[in-house]
Backbone as a printed PyTorch tensor [residue, N CA C, xyz], in Angstrom:
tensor([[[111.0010, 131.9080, 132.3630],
         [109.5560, 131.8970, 132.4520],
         [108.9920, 132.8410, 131.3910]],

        [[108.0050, 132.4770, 130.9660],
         [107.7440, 133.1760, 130.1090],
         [106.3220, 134.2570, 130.3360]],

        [[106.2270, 135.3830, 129.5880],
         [105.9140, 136.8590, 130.1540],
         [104.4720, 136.9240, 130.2340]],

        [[103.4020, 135.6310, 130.3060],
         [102.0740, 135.9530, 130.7840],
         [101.2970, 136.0150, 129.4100]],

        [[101.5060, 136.2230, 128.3850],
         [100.9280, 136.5750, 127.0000],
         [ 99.5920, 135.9160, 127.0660]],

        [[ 98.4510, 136.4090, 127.0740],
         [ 97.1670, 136.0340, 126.7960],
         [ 96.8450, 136.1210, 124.9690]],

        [[ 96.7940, 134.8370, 124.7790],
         [ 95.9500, 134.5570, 123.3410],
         [ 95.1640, 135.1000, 123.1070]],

        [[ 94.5050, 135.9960, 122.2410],
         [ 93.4480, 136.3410, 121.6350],
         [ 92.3220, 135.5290, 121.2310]],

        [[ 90.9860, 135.6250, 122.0830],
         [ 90.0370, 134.7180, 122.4200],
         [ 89.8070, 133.5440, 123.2200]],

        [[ 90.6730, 133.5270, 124.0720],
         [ 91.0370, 132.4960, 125.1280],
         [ 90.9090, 133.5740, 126.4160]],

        [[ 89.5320, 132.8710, 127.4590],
         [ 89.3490, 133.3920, 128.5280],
         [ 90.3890, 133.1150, 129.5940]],

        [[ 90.5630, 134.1920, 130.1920],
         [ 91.6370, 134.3640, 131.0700],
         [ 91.3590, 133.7000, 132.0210]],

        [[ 90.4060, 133.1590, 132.7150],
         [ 90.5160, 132.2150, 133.7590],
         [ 91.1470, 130.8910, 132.8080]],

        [[ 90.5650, 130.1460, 131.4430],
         [ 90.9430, 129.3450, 131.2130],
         [ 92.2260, 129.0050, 131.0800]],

        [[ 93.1590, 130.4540, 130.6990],
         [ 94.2290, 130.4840, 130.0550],
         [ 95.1320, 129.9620, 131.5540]],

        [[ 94.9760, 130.9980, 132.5760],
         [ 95.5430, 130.9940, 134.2480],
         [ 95.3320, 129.4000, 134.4960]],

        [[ 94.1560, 128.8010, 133.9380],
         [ 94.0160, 127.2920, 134.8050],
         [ 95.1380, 126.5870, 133.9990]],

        [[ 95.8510, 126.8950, 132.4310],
         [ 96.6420, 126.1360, 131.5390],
         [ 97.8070, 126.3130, 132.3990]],

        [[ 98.2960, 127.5280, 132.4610],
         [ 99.6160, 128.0380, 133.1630],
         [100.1270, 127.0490, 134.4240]],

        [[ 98.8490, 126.9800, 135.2830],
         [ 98.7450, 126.0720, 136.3310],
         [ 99.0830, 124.7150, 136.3460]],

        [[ 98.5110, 124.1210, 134.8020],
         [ 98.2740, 122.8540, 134.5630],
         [100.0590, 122.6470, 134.1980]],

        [[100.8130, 123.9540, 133.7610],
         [101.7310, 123.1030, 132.9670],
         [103.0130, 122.2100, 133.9180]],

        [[102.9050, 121.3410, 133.2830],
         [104.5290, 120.2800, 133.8790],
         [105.8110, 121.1580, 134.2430]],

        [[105.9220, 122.0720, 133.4120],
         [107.2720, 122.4650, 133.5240],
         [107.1470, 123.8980, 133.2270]],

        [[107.2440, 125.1130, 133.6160],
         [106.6620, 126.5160, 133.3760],
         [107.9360, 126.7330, 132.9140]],

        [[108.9200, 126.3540, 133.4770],
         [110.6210, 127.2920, 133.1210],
         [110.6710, 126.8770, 131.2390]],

        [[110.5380, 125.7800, 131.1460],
         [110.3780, 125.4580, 129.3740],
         [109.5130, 125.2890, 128.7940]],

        [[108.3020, 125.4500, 129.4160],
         [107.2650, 124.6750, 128.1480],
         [105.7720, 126.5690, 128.0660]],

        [[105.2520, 126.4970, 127.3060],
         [103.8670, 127.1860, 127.3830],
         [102.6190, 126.7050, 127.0540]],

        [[101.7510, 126.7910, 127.4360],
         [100.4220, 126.4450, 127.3190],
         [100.3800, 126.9920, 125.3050]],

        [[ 99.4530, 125.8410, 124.6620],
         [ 99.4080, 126.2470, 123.4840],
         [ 97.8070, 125.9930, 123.0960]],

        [[ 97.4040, 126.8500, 122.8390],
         [ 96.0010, 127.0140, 122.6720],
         [ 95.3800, 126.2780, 121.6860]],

        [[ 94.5700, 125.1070, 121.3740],
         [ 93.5890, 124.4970, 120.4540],
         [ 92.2660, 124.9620, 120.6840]],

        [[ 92.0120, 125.3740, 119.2470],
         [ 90.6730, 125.8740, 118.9230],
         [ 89.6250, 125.4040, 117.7920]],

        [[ 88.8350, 124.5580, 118.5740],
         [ 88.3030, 123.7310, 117.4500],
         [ 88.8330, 122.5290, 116.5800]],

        [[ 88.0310, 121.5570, 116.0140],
         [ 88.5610, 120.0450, 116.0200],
         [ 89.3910, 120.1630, 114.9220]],

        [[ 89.7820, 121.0720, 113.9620],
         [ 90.8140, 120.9580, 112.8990],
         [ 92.0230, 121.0620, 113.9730]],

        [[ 91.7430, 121.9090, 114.9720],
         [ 93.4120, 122.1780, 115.5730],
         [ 93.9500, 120.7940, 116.2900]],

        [[ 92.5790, 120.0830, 116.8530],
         [ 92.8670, 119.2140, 117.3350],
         [ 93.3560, 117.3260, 116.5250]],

        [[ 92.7300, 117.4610, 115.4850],
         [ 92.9840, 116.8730, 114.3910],
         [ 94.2380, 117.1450, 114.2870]],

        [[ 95.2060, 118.1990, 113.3990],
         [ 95.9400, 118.5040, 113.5210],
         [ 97.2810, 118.1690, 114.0280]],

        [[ 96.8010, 118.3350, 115.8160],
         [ 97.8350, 117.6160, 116.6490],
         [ 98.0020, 116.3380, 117.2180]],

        [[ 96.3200, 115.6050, 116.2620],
         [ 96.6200, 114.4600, 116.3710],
         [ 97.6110, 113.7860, 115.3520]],

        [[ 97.4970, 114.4800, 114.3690],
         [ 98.3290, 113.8930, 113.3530],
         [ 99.5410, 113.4650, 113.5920]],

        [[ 99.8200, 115.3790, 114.1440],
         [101.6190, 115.0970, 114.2620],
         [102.0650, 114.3750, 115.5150]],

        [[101.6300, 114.3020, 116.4500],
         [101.4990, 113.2860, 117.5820],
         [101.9530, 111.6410, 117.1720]],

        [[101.1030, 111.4630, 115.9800],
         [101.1160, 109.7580, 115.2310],
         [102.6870, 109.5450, 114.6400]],

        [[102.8070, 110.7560, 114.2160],
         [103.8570, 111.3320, 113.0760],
         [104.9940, 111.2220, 113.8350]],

        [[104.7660, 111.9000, 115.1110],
         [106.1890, 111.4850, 115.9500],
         [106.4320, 110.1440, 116.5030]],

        [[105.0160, 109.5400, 116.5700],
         [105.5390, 108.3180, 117.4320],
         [105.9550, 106.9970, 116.1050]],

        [[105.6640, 107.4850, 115.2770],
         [105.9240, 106.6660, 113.7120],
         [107.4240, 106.9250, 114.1840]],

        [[107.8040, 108.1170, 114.4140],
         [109.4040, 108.3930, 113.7370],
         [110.1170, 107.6040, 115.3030]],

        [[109.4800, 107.8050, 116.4970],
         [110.0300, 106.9700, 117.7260],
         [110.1210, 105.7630, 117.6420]],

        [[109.2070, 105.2790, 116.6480],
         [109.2100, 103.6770, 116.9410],
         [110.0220, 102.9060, 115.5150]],

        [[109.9940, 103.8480, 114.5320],
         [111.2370, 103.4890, 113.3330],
         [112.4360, 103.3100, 114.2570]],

        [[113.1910, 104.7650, 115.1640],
         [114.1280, 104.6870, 115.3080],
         [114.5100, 103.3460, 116.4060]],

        [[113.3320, 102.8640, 117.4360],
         [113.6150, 101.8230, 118.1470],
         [113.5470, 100.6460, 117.2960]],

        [[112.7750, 100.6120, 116.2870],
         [113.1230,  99.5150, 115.7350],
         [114.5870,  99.0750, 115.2540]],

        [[115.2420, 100.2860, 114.4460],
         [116.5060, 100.2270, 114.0480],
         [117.4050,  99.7900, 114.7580]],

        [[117.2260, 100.7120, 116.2200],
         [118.3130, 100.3810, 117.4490],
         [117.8030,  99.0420, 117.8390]],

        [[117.0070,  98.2160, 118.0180],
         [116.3870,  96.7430, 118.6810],
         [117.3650,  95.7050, 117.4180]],

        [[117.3300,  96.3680, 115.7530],
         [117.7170,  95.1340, 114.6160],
         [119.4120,  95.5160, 114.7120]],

        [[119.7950,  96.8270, 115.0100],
         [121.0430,  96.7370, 115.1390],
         [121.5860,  95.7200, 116.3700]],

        [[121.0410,  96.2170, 117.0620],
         [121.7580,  95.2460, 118.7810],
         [121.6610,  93.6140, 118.3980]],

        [[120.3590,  92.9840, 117.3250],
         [120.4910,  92.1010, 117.1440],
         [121.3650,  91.3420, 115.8750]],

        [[121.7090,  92.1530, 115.1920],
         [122.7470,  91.5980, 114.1400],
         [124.2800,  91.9400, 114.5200]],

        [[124.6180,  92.4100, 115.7950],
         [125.6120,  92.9670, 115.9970],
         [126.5570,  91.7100, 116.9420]],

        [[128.0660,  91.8210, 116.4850],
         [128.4750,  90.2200, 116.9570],
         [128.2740,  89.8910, 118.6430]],

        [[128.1450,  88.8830, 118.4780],
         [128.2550,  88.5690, 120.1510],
         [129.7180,  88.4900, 120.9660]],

        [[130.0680,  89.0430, 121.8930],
         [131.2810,  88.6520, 122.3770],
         [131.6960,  87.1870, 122.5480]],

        [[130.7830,  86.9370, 123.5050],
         [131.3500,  85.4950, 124.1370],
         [130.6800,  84.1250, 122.4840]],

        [[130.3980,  84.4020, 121.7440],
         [130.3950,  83.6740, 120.6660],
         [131.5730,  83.6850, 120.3080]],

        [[132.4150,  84.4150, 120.1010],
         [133.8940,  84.7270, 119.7800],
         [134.9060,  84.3590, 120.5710]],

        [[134.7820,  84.0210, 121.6730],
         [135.7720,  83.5550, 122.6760],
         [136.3350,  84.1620, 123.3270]],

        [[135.1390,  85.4090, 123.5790],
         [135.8420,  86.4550, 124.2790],
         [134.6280,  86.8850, 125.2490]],

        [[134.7660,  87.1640, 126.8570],
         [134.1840,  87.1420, 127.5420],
         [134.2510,  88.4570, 128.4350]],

        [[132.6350,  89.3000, 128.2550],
         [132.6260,  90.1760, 128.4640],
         [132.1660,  90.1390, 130.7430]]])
């Protein structure tokens, strides 16, 4: 868990309601956005990851489909 650290300029009730909010306290921390560049920002890399999630499913979807078939072969799985 991690040790309570209040951000600099982030009201402490708001910060206590993040702590509250989070999914998972043992791994994750509340991360503070301030203003629409920050939020911009994490929209980007947000896009950026799901670009790189959906390359890699694509790859795994064209591999499974060029990959031999058993029972085409005469062999029965």
């Amino acid at each position: 868990m991690f040790c309570g650290f209040i951000f600099s300029g982030i009201h402490p009730v708001i910060w206590q309601q993040a702590r509250l909010d989070n999914p998972d306290p043992d791994r994750l921390i509340p991360v503070p956005m301030i203003g629409f560049s920050e939020l911009h920002k994490r929209l980007k890399h947000q896009e950026h990851q799901t670009q790189l999630h959906q390359t890699r499913l694509d790859v795994s979807v064209g591999w499974r489909r060029t990959a031999p078939d058993k029972q085409t072969q005469g062999f029965f799985v």
